[in-house]
FIDOVEX-720232 format. One record per residue (C-alpha): x, y negated, z negated. Coordinates in steps of 0.1 Angstrom, whole numbers, padded with zeros to 4 digits, always signed. Example, Ala and Ser with C-alpha at 12.3 -4.5 7.8 and 13.67 -1.06 7.14 Angstrom:
BEGIN
+0123+0045-0078+0137+0011-0071
END
This chain:
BEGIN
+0358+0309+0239+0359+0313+0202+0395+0314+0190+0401+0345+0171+0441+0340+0156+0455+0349+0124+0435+0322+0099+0405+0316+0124+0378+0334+0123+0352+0335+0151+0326+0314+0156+0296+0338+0160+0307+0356+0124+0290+0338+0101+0261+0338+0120+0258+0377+0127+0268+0375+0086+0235+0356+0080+0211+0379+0104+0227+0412+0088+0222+0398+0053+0189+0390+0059+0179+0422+0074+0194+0438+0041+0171+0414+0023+0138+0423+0045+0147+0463+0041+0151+0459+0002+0121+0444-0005+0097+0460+0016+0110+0494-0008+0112+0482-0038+0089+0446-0046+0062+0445-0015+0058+0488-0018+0029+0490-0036+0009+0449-0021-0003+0461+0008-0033+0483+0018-0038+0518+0005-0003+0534+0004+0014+0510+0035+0036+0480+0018+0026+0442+0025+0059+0443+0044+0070+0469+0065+0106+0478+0072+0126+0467+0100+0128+0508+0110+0084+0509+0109+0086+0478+0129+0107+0489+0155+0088+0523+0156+0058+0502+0163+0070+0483+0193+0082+0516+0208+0048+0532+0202+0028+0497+0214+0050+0503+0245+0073+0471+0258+0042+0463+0281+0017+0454+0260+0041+0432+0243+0049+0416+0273+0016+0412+0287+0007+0391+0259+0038+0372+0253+0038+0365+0296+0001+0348+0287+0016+0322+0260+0048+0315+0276+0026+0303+0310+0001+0287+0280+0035+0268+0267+0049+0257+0297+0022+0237+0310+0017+0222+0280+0052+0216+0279+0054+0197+0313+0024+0177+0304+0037+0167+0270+0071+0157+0280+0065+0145+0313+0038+0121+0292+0065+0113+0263+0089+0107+0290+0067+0083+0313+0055+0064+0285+0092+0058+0270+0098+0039+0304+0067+0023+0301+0078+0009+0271+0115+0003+0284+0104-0020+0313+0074-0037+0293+0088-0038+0255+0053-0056+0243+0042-0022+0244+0065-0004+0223+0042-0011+0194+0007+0005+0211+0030+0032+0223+0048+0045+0191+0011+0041+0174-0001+0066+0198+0035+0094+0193+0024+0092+0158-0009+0097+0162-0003+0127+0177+0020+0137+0155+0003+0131+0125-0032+0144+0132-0033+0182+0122-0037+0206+0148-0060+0231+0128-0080+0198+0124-0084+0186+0162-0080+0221+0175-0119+0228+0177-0124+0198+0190-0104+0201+0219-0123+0235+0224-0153+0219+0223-0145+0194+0250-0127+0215+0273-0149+0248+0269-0139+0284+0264-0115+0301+0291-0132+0322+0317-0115+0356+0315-0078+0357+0316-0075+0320+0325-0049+0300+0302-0062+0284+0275-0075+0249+0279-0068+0246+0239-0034+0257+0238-0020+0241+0269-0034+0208+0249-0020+0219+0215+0015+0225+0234+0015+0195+0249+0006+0173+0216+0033+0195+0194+0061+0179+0219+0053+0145+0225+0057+0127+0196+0094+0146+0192+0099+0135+0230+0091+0099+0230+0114+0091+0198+0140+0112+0211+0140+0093+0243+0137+0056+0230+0163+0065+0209+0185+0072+0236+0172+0047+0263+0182+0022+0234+0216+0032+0225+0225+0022+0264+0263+0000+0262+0251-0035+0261+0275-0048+0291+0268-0023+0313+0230-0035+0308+0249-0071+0308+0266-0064+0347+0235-0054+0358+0216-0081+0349+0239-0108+0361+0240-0090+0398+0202-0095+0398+0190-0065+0387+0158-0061+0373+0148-0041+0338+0137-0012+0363+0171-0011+0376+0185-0009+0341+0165+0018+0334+0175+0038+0362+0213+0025+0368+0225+0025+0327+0198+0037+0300+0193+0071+0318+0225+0079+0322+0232+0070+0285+0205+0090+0272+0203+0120+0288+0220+0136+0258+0192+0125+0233+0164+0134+0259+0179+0167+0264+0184+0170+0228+0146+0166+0219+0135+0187+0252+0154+0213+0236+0133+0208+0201+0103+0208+0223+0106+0241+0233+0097+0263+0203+0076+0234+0194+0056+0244+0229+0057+0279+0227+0038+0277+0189+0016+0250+0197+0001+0274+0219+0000+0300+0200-0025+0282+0175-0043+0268+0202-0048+0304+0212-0064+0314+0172-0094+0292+0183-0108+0318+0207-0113+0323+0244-0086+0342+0254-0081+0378+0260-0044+0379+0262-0016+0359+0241+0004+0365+0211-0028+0343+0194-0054+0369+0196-0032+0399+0194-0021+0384+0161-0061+0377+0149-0069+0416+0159-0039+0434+0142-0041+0413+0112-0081+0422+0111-0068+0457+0115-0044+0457+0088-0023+0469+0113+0006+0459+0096+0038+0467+0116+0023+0451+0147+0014+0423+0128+0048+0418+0117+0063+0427+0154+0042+0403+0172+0049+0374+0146+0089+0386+0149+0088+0387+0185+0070+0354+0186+0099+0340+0163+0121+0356+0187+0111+0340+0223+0108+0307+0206+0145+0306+0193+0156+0321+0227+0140+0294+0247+0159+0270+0221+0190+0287+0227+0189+0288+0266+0177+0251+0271+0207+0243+0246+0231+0259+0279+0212+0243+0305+0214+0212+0286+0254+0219+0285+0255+0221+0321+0239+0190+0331+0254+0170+0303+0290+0179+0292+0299+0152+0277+0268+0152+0252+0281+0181+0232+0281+0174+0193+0260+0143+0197+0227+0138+0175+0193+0138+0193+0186+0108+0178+0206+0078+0166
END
């Protein structure tokens, strides 16, 4: 618990300081800067009051129906991408002549653009039938976390105490039974660490695999329709609400990550 005595203040204060403040800011300058940028007499930026209108007229279902189709999108691609990052990290762990090959591929990944590789991925996997996830965005999740995964792991598997690895070894045991007797154990903070990362990572990754078509439901397309409407207070609550699963899926991975590692509280992801 936060301690609140005299000359303490809470810990959650500055950060309901910094949401209120920039609420103040996004109400200001949708009256008085962005009134007259937008479309006929309706501002480039609506204010928080319009948007909130807008979700209750929408209805909490529609919103949900489309957010439901990207968070299933995003968790595939999740598992893929980090059960991948995480494989290939103990590839790399028991064979180290492939750390080289193996970090040329995270970055690879990383650095190739998404907007760039996006079509081609459509190309190759074809368009959705229906209301079938997205081939493209389970793909686009899964590269958005990898690279993030891999370091983040190696940085941990690496960081393992030298004579633990030491006791091992002189009992026989092989680089497998390092692996699974010391370096896990010593960097399960930094794995969960970059998991956590991963998640918003996921969740937007398939959002832009979604922009390249195929899909009738997902935050994606709802986005490409409103903004073609110049529906502008959807717009802005789908891109909000987006913003807002993303850094609640951070949040909640940051507990479960708490619960299954204590002690890793305060430590850096990667070292």
């Amino acid at each position: 618990m936060a301690r609140t005595g005299s000359g303490t203040r809470p810990s959650w204060l500055p950060g309901v300081i910094g949401l209120v403040a920039v609420i103040a800011l996004w109400w200001i300058s949708a009256l008085t800067v962005f009134r007259n940028a937008g479309v006929g007499d309706r501002g480039a930026i609506p204010t928080p009051l319009a948007v909130v209108q807008k979700i209750v007229e929408d209805g909490i279902p529609f919103y949900a129906n489309h957010v439901a189709a990207t968070l299933t999108e995003a968790a595939i691609g999740f598992l893929w991408g980090n059960g991948l990052a995480l494989l290939l990290s103990a590839v790399v762990l028991v064979l180290p002549r492939t750390e080289k090959i193996a970090m040329q591929v995270a970055v690879l990944t990383y650095c190739v653009p998404i907007v760039a590789i996006g079509p081609l991925i459509q190309v190759v996997l074809g368009a959705p039938r229906g209301t079938d996830p997205s081939g493209t965005a389970i793909v686009l999740a899964a590269l958005s976390v990898f690279f993030t995964t891999v370091v983040g792991t190696l940085a941990g598997l690496k960081a393992a105490d030298r004579s633990a690895l030491d006791v091992v070894a002189v009992y026989g045991g092989s680089r497998f039974t390092q692996l699974r007797k010391v370096r896990l154990v010593s960097a399960l903070p930094s794995i969960l660490a970059a998991l956590q990362i991963a998640v918003p990572s996921a969740f937007l990754g398939a959002v832009l695999g979604e922009w390249f078509g195929g899909v009738q439901r997902g935050v994606g397309p709802a986005l490409i329709i409103a903004a073609q409407a110049t529906n502008i207070e959807r717009t802005w609550a789908l891109a909000l609400l987006a913003g807002l699963v993303a850094g609640v899926g951070y949040v909640l991975f940051g507990l479960v990550a708490r619960a299954l590692a204590p002690w890793s509280r305060g430590q850096a992801a990667f070292s």
